[in-house]
N, C-alpha and C positions, 0 to 999 in steps of 0.2 A: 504494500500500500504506500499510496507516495505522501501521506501525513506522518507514516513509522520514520518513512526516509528522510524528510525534511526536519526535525528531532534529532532524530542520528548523524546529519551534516558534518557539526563540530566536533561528533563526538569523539573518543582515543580506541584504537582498536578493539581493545580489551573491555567497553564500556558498551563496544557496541554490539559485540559477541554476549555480554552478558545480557542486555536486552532483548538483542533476540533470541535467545534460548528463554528468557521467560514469556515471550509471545508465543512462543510454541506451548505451553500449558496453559496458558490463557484463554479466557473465553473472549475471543475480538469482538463479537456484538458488544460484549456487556461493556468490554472498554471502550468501546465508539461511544454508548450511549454516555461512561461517563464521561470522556472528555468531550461529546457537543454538548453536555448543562452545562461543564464547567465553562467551557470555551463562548455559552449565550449569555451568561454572568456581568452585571454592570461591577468589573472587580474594582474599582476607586470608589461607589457607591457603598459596597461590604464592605469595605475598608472604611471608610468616614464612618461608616454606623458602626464600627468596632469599638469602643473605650480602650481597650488594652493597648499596650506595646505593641509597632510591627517593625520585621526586619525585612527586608526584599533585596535578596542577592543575585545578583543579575549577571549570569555571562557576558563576556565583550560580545558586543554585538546584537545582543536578545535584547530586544524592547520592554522598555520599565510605562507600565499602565499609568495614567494619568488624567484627569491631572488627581492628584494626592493632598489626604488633609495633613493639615502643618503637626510634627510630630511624628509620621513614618519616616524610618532611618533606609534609607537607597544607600545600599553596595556594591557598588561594581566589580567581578572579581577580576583578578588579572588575569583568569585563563580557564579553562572548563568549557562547558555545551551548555545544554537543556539539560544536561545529565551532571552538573555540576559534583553533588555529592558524590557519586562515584568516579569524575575526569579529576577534581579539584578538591578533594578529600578532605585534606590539611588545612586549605584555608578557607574552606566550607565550617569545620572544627573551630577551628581559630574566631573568628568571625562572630560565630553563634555564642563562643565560650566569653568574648567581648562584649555582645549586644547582652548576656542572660547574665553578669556577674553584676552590675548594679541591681538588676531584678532580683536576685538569689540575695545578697546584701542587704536589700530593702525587707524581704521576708522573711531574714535571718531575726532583724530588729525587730519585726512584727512577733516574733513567733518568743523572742526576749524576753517583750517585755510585758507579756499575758499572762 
């Protein structure tokens, strides 16, 4: 299918081998259907009506949805796919472990001083 293939563009050999062996056990209807809800989705809408924390890590190249309420943190990585967590691992890690440690810190104090 040429939406598995346009996904898989950037991705590192090994990331794309892994993908496609788990489309072979996959049910592909059921994945079409979920990524055309996801992909009908007003996602800057969700996002504004979220209160919490967002981080959006973004491959070079892959488009950041917009426009955005004030307070989502945009990361651009310096290298990965669509498949980031598995091209870009470490600073997928790195990243998350930066954006969740003021949160984790803030919960630490919450959880303190009850």
């Amino acid at each position: 299918d040429r939406w598995l293939g346009t996904l898989l563009k950037d991705a590192r050999p090994e990331t794309r081998e892994k993908v496609l062996a788990s489309v072979q056990v996959a049910r592909i209807p059921a994945m079409r259907a979920m990524l055309g809800d996801a992909a009908s989705k007003d996602l800057p809408g969700s996002l504004a009506a979220y209160p919490g924390p967002v981080l959006i890590l973004a491959a070079p190249g892959e488009p950041i949805p917009g426009p955005l309420r004030p307070g989502i943190e945009v990361r651009r990585l310096s290298g990965g796919s669509h498949w980031s967590p598995l091209d870009a691992s470490e600073e997928v890690n790195a990243a998350l472990r930066e954006f969740l440690r003021p949160i984790d810190a803030a919960a630490g104090t919450r959880r303190g001083s009850g």
